[in-house]
PDB file of N, CA, C and O in Angstrom:
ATOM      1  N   UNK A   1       0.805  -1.201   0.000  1.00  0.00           N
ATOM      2  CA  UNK A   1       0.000   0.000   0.000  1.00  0.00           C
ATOM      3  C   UNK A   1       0.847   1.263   0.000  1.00  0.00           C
ATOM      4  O   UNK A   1       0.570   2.196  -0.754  1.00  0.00           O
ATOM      5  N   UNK A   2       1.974   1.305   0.919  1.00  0.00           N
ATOM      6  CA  UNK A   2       2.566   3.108   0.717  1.00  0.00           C
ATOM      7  C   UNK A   2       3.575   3.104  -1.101  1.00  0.00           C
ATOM      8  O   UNK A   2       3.931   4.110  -1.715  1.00  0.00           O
ATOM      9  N   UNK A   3       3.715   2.129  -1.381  1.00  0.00           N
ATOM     10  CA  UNK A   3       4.116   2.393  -2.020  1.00  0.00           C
ATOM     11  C   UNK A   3       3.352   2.835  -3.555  1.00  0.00           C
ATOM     12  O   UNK A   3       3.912   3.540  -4.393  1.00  0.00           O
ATOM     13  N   UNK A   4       1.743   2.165  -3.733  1.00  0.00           N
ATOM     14  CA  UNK A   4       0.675   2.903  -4.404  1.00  0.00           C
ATOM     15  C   UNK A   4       0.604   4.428  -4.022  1.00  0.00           C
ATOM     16  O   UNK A   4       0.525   5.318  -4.869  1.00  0.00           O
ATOM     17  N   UNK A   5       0.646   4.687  -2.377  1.00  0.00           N
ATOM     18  CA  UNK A   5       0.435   6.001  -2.020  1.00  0.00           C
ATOM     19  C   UNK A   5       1.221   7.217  -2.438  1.00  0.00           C
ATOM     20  O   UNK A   5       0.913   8.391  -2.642  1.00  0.00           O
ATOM     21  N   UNK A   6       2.624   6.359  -2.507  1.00  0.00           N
ATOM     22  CA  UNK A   6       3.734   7.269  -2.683  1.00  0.00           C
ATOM     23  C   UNK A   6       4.219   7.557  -4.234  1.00  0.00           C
ATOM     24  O   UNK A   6       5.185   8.231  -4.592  1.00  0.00           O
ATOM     25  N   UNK A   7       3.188   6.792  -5.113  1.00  0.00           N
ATOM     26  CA  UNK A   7       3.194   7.022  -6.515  1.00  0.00           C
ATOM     27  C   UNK A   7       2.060   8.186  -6.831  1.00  0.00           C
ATOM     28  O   UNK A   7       2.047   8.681  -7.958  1.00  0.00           O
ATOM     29  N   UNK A   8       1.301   8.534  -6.033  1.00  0.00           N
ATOM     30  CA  UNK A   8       0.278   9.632  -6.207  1.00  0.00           C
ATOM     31  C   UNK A   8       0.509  10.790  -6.387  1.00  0.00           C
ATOM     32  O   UNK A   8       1.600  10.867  -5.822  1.00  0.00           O
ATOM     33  N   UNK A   9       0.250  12.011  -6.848  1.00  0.00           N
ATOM     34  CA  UNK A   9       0.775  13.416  -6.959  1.00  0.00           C
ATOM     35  C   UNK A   9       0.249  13.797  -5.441  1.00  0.00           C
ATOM     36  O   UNK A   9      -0.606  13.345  -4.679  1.00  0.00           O
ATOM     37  N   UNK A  10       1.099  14.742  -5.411  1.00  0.00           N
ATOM     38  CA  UNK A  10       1.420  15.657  -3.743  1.00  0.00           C
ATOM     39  C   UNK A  10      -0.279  15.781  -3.555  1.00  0.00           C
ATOM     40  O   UNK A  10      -0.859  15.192  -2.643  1.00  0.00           O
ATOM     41  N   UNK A  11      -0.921  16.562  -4.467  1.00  0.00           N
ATOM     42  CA  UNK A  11      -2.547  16.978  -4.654  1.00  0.00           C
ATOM     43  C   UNK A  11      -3.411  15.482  -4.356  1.00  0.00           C
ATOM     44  O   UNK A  11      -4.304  15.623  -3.520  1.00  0.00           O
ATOM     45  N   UNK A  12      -3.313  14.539  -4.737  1.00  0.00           N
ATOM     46  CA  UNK A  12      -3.678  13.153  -4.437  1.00  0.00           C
ATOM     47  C   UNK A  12      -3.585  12.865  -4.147  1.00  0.00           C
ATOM     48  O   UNK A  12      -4.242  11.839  -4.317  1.00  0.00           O
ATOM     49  N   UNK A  13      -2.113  12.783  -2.304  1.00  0.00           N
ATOM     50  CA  UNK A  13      -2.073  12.416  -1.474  1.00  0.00           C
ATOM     51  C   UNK A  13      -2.429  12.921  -0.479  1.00  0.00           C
ATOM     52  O   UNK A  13      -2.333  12.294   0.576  1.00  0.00           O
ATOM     53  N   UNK A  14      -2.970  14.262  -0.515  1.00  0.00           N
ATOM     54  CA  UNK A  14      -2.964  14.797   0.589  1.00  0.00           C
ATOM     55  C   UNK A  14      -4.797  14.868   0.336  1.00  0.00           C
ATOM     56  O   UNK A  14      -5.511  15.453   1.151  1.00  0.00           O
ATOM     57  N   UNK A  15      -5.141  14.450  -0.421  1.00  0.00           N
ATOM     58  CA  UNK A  15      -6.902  14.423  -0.913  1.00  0.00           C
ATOM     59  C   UNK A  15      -7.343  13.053  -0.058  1.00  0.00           C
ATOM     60  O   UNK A  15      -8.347  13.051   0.655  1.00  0.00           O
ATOM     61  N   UNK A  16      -6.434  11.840  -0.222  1.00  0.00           N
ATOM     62  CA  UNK A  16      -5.893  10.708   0.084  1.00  0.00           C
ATOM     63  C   UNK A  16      -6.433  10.590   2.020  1.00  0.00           C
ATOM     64  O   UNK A  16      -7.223   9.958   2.722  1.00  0.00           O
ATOM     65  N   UNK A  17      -5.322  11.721   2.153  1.00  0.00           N
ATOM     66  CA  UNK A  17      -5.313  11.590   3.312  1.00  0.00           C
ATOM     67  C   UNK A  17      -6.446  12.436   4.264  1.00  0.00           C
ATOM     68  O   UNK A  17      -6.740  12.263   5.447  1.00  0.00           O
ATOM     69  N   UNK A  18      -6.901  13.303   3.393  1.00  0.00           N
ATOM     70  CA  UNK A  18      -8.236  14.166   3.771  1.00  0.00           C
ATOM     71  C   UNK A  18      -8.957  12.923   4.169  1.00  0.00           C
ATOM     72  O   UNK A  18      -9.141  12.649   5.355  1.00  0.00           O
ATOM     73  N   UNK A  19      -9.317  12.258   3.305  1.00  0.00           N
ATOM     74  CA  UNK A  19     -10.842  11.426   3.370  1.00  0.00           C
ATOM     75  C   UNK A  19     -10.446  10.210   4.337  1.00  0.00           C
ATOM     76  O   UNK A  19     -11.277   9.476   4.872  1.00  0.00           O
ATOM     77  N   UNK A  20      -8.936  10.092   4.497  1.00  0.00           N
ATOM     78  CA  UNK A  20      -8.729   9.114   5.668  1.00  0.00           C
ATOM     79  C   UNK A  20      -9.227   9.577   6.976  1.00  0.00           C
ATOM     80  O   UNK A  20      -9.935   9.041   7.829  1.00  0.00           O
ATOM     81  N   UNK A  21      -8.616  10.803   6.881  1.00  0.00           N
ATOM     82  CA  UNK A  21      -8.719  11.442   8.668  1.00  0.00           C
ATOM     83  C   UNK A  21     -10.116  12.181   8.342  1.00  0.00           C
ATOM     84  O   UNK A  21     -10.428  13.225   8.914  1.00  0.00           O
ATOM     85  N   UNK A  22     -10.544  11.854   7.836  1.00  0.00           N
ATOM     86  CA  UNK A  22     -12.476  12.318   8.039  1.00  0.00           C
ATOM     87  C   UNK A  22     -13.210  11.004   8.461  1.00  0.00           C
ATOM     88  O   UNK A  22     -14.110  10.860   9.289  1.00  0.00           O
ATOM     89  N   UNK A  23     -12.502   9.964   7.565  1.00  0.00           N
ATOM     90  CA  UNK A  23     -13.327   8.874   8.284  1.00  0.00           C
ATOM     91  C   UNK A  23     -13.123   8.146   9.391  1.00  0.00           C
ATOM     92  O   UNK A  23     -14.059   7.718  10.067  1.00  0.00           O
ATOM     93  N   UNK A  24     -11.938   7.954   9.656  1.00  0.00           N
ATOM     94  CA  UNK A  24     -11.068   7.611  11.069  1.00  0.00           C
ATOM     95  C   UNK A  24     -11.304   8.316  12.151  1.00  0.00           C
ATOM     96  O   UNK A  24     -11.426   7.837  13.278  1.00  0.00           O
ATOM     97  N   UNK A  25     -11.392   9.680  11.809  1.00  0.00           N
ATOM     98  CA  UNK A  25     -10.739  10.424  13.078  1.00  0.00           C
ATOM     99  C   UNK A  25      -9.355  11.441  13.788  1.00  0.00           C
ATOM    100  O   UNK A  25      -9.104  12.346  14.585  1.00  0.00           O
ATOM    101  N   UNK A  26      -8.598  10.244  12.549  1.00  0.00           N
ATOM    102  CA  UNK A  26      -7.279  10.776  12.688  1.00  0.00           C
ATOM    103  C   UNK A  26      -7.041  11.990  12.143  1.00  0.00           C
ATOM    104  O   UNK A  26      -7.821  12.357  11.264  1.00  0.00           O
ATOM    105  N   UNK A  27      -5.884  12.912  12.548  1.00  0.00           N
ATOM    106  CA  UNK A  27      -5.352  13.569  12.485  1.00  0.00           C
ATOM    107  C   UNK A  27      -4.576  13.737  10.994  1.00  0.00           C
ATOM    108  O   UNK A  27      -3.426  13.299  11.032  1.00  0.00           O
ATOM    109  N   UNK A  28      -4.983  14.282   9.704  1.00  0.00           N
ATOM    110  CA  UNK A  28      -3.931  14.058   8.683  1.00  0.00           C
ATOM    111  C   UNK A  28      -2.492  13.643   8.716  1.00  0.00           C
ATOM    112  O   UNK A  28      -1.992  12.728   8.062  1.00  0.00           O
ATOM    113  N   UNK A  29      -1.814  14.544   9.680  1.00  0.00           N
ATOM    114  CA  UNK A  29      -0.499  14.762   9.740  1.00  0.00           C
ATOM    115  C   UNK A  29       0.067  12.982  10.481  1.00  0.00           C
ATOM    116  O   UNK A  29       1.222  12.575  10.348  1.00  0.00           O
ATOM    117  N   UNK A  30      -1.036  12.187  11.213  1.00  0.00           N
ATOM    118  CA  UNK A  30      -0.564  11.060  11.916  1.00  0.00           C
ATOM    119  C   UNK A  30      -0.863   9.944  10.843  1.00  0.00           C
ATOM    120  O   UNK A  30      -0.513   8.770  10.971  1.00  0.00           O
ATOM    121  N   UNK A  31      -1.470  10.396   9.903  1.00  0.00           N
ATOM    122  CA  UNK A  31      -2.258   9.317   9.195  1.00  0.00           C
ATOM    123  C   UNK A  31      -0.688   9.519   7.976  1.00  0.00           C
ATOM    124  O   UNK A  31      -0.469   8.600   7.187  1.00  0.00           O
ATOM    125  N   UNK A  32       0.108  10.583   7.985  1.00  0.00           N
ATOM    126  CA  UNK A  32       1.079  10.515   6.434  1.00  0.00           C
ATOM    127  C   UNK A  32       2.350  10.309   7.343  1.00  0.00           C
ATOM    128  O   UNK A  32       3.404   9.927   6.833  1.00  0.00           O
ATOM    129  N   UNK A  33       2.267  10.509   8.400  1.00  0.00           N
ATOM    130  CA  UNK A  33       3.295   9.623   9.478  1.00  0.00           C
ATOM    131  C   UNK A  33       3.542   8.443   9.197  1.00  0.00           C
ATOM    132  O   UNK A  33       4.591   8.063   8.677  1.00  0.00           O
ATOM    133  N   UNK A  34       2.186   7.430   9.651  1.00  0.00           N
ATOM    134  CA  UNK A  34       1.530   6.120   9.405  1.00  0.00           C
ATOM    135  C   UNK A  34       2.441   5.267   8.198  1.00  0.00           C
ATOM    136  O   UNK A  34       3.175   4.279   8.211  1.00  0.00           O
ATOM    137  N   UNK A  35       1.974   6.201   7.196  1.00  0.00           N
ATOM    138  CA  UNK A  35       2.290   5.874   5.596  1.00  0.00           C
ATOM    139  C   UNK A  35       3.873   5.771   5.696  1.00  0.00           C
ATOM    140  O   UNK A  35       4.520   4.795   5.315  1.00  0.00           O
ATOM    141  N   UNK A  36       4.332   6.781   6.195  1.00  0.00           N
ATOM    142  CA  UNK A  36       5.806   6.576   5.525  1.00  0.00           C
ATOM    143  C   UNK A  36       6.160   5.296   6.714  1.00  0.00           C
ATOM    144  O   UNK A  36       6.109   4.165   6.229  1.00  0.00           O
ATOM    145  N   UNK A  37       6.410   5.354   7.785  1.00  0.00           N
ATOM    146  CA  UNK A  37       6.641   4.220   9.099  1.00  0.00           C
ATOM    147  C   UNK A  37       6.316   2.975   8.631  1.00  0.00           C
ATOM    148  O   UNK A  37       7.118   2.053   8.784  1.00  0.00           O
ATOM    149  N   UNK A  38       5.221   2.797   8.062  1.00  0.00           N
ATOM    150  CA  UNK A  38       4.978   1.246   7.937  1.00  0.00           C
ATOM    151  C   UNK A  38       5.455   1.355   6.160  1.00  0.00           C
ATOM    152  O   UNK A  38       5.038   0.395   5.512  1.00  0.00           O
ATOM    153  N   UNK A  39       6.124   2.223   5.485  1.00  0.00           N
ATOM    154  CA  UNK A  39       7.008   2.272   4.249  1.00  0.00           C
ATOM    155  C   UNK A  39       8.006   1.784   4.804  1.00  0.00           C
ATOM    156  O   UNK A  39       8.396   0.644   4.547  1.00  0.00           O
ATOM    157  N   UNK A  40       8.731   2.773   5.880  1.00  0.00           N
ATOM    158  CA  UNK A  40      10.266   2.518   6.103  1.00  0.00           C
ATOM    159  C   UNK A  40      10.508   1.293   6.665  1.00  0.00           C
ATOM    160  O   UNK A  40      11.522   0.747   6.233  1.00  0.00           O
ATOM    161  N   UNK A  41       9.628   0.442   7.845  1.00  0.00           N
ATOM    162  CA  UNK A  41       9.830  -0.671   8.041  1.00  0.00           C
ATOM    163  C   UNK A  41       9.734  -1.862   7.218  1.00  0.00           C
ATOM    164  O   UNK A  41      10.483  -2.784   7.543  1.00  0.00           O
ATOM    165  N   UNK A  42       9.082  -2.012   6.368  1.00  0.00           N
ATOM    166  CA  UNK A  42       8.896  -2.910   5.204  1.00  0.00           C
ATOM    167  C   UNK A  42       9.968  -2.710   4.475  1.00  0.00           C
ATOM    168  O   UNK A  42      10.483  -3.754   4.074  1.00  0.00           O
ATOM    169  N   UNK A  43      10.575  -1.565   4.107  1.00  0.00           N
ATOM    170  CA  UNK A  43      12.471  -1.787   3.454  1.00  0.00           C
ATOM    171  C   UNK A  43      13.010  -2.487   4.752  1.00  0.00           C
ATOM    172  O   UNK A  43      13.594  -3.570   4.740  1.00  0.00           O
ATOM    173  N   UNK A  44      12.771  -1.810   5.768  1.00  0.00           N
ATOM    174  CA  UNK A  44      13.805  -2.467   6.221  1.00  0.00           C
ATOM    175  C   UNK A  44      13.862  -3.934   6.801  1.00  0.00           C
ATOM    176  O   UNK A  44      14.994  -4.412   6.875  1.00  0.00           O
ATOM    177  N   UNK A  45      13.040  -4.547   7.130  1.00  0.00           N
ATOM    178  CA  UNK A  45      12.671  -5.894   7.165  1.00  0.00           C
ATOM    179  C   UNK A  45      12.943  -7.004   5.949  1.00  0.00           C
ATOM    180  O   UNK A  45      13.336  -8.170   5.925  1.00  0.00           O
ATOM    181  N   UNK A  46      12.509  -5.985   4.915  1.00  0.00           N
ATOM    182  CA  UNK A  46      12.939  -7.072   3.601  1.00  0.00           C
ATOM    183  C   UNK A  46      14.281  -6.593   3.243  1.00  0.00           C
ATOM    184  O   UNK A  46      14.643  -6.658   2.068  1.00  0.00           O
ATOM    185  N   UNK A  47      14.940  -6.186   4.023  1.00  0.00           N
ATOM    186  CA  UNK A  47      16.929  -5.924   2.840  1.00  0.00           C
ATOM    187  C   UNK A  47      17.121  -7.536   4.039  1.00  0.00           C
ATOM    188  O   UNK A  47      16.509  -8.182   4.890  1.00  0.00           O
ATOM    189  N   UNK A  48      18.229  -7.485   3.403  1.00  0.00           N
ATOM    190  CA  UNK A  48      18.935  -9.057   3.646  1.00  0.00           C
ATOM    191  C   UNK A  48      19.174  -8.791   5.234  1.00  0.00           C
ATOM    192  O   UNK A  48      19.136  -9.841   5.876  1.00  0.00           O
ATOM    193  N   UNK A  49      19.415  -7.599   6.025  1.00  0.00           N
ATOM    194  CA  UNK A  49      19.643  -7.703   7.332  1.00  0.00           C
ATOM    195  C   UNK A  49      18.604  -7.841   8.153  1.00  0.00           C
ATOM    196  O   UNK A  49      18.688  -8.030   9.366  1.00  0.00           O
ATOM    197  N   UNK A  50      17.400  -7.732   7.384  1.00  0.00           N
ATOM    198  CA  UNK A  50      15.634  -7.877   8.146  1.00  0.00           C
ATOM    199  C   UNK A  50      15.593  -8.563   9.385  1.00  0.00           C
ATOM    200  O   UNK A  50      15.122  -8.213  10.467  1.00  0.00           O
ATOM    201  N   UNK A  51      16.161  -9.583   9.040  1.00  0.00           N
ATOM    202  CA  UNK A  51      16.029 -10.857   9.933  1.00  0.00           C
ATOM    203  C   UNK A  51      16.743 -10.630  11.125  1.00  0.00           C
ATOM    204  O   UNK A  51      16.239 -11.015  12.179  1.00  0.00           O
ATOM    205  N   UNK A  52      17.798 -10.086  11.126  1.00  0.00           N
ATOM    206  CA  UNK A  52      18.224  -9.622  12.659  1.00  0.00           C
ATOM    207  C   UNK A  52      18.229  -8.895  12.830  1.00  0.00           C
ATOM    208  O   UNK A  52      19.293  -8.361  13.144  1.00  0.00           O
ATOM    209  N   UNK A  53      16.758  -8.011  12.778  1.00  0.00           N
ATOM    210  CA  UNK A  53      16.518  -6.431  13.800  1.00  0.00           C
ATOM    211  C   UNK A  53      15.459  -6.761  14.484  1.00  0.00           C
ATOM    212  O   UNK A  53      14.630  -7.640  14.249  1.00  0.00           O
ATOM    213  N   UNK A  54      15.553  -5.712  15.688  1.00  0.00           N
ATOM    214  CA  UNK A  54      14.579  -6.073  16.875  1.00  0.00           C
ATOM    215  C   UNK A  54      14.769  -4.068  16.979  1.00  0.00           C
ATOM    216  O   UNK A  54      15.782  -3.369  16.946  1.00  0.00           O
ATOM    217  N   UNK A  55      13.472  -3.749  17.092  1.00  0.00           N
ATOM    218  CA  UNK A  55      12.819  -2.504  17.435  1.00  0.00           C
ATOM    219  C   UNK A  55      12.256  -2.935  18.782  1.00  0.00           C
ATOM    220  O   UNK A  55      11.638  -3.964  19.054  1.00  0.00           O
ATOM    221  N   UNK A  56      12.683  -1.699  19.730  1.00  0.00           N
ATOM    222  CA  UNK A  56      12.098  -1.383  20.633  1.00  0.00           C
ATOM    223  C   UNK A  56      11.417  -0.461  21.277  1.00  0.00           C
ATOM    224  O   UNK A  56      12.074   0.093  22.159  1.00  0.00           O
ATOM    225  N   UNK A  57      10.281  -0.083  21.145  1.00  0.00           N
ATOM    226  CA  UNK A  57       9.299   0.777  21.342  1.00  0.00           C
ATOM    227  C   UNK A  57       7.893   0.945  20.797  1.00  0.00           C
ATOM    228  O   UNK A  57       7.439  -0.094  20.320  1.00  0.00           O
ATOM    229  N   UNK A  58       7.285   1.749  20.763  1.00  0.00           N
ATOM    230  CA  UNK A  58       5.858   2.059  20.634  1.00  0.00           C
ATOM    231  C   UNK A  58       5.549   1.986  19.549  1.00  0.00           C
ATOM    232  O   UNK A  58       4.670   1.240  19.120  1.00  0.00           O
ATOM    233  N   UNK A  59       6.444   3.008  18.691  1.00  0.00           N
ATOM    234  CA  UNK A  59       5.459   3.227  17.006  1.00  0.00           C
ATOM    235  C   UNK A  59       5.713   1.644  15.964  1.00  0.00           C
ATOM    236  O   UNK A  59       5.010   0.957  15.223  1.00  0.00           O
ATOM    237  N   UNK A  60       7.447   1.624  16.565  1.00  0.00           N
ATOM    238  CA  UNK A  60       8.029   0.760  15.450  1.00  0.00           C
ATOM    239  C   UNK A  60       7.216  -0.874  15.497  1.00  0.00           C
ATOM    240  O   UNK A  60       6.880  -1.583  14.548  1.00  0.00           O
ATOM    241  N   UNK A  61       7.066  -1.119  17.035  1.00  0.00           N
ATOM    242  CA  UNK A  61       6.516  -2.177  17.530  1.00  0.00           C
ATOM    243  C   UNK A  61       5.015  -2.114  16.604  1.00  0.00           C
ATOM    244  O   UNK A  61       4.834  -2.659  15.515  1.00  0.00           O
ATOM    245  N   UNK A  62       3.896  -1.181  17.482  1.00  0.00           N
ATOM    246  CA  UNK A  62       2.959  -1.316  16.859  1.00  0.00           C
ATOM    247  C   UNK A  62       2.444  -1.603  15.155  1.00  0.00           C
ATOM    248  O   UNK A  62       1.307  -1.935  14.822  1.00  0.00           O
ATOM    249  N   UNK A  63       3.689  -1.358  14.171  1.00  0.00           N
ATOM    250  CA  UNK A  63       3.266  -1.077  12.911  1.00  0.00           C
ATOM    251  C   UNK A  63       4.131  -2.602  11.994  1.00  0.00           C
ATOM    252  O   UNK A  63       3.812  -3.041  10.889  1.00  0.00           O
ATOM    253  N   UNK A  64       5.338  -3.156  12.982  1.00  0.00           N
ATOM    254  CA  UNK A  64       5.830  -3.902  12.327  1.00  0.00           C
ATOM    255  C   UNK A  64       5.205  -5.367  12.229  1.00  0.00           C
ATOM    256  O   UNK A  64       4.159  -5.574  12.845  1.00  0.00           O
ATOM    257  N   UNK A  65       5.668  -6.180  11.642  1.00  0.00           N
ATOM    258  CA  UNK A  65       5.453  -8.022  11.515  1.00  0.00           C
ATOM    259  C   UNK A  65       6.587  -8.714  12.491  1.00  0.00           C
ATOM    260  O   UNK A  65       7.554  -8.020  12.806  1.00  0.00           O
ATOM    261  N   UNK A  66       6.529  -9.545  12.789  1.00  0.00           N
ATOM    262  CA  UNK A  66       7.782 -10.245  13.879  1.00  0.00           C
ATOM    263  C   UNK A  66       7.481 -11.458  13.229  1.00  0.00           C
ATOM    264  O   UNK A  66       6.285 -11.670  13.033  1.00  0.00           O
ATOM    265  N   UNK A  67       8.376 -12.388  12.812  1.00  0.00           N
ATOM    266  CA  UNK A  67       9.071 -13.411  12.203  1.00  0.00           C
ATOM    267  C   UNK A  67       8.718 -14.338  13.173  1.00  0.00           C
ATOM    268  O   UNK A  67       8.927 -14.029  14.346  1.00  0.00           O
ATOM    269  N   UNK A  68       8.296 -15.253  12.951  1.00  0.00           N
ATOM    270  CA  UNK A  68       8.245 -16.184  14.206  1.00  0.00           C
ATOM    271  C   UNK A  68       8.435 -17.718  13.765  1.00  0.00           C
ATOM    272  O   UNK A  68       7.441 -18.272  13.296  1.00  0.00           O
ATOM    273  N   UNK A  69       9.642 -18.460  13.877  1.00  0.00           N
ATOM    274  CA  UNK A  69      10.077 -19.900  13.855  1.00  0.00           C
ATOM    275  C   UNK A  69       9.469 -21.102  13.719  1.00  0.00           C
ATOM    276  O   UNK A  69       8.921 -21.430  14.771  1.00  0.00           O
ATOM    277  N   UNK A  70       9.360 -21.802  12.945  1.00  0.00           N
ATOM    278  CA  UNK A  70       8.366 -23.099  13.144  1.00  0.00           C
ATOM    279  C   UNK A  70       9.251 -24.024  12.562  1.00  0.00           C
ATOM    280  O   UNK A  70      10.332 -23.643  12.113  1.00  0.00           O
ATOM    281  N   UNK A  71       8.860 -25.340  12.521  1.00  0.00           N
ATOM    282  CA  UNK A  71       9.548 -26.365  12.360  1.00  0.00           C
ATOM    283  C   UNK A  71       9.756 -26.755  10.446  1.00  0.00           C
ATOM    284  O   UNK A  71      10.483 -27.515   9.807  1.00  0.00           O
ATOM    285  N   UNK A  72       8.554 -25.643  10.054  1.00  0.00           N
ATOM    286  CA  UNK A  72       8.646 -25.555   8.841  1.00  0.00           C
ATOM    287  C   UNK A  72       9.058 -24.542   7.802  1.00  0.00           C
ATOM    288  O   UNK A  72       8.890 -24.508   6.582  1.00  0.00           O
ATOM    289  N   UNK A  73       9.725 -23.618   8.767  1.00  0.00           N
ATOM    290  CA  UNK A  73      10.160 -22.017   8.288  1.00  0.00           C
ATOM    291  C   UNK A  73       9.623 -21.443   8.953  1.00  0.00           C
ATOM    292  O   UNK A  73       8.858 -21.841   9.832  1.00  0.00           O
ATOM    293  N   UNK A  74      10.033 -19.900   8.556  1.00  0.00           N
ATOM    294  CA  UNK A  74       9.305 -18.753   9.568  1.00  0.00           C
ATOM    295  C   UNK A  74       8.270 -18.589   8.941  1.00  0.00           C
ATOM    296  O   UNK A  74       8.397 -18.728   7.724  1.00  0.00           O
ATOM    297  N   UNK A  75       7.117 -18.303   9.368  1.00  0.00           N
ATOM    298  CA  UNK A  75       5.854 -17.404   9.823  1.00  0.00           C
ATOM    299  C   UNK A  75       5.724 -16.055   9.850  1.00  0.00           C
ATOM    300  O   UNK A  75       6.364 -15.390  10.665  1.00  0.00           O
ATOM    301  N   UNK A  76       4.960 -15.547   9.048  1.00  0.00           N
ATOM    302  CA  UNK A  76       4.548 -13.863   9.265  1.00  0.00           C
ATOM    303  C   UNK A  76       3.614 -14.072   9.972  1.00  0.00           C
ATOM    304  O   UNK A  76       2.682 -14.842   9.740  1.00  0.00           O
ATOM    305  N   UNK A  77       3.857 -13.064  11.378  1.00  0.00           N
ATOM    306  CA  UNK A  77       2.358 -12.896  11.983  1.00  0.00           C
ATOM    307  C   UNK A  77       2.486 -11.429  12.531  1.00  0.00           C
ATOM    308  O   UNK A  77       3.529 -10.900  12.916  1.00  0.00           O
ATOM    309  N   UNK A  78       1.048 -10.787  12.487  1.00  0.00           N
ATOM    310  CA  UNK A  78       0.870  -9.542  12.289  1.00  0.00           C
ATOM    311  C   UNK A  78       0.807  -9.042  14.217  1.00  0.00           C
ATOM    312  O   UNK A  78       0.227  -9.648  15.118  1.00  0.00           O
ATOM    313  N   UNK A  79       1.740  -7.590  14.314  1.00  0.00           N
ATOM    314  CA  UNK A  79       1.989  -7.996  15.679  1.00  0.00           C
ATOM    315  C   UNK A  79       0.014  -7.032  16.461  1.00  0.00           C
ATOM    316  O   UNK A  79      -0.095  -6.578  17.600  1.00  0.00           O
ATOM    317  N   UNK A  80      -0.688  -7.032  15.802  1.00  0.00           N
ATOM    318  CA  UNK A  80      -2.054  -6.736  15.973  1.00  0.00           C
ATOM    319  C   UNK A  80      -3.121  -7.824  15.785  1.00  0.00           C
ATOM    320  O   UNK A  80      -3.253  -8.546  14.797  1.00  0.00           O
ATOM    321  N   UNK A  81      -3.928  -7.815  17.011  1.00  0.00           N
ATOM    322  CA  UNK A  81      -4.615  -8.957  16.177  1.00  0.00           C
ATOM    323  C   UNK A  81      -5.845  -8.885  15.494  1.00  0.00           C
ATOM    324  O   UNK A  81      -6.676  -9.771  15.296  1.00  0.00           O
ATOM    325  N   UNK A  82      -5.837  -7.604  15.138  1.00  0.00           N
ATOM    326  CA  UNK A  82      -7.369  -7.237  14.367  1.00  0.00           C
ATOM    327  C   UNK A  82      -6.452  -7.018  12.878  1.00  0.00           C
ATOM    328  O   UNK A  82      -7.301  -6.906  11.993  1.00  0.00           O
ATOM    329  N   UNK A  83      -4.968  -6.908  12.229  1.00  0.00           N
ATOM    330  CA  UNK A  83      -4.544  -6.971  11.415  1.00  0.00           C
ATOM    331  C   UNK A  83      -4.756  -8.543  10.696  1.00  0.00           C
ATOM    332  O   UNK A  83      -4.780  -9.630  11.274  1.00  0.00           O
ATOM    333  N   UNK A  84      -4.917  -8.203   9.023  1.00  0.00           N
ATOM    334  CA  UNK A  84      -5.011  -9.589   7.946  1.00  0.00           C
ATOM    335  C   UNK A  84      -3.426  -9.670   7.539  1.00  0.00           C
ATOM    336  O   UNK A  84      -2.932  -8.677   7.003  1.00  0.00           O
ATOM    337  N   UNK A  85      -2.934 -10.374   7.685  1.00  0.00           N
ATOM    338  CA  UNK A  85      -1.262 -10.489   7.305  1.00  0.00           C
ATOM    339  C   UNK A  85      -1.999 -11.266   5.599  1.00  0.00           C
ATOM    340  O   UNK A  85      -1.234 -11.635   4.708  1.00  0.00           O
TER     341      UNK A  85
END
């Protein structure tokens, strides 16, 4: 998704983000926060060093995926549980 978003003209994202934070609630400015954060973590999870980073705190926590081990490979699971991985 940010990366559809981030193909939009400046005028189309910020129209984008009007009709988000009208229907949410949110705040525009938290909602193009949102966008880029869960952009920047998705590079950084998928470059080859993904696999051994650990974030600690609030935003990074709330928005990222955590890798989780099984006997058959890792697992994406979404660290929300009202999120669709």
């Amino acid at each position: 998704m940010p990366e559809t978003f981030l193909k939009l003209s400046a005028t189309d994202r910020r129209e984008a983000l009007a009709v988000a934070a009208a229907a949410s609630g949110r705040p525009l400015h938290l909602l193009e926060k949102d966008v880029w954060l869960v952009w920047l973590l998705d590079v950084l999870f998928r470059a080859p060093f993904g696999e051994h980073l650990v974030f600690k705190g609030g935003s990074s926590l709330s928005k990222s995926r955590t890798r989780r081990s099984t006997t058959r490979g890792g697992r994406w699971k979404c660290s929300k549980k009202s999120e669709a991985c």
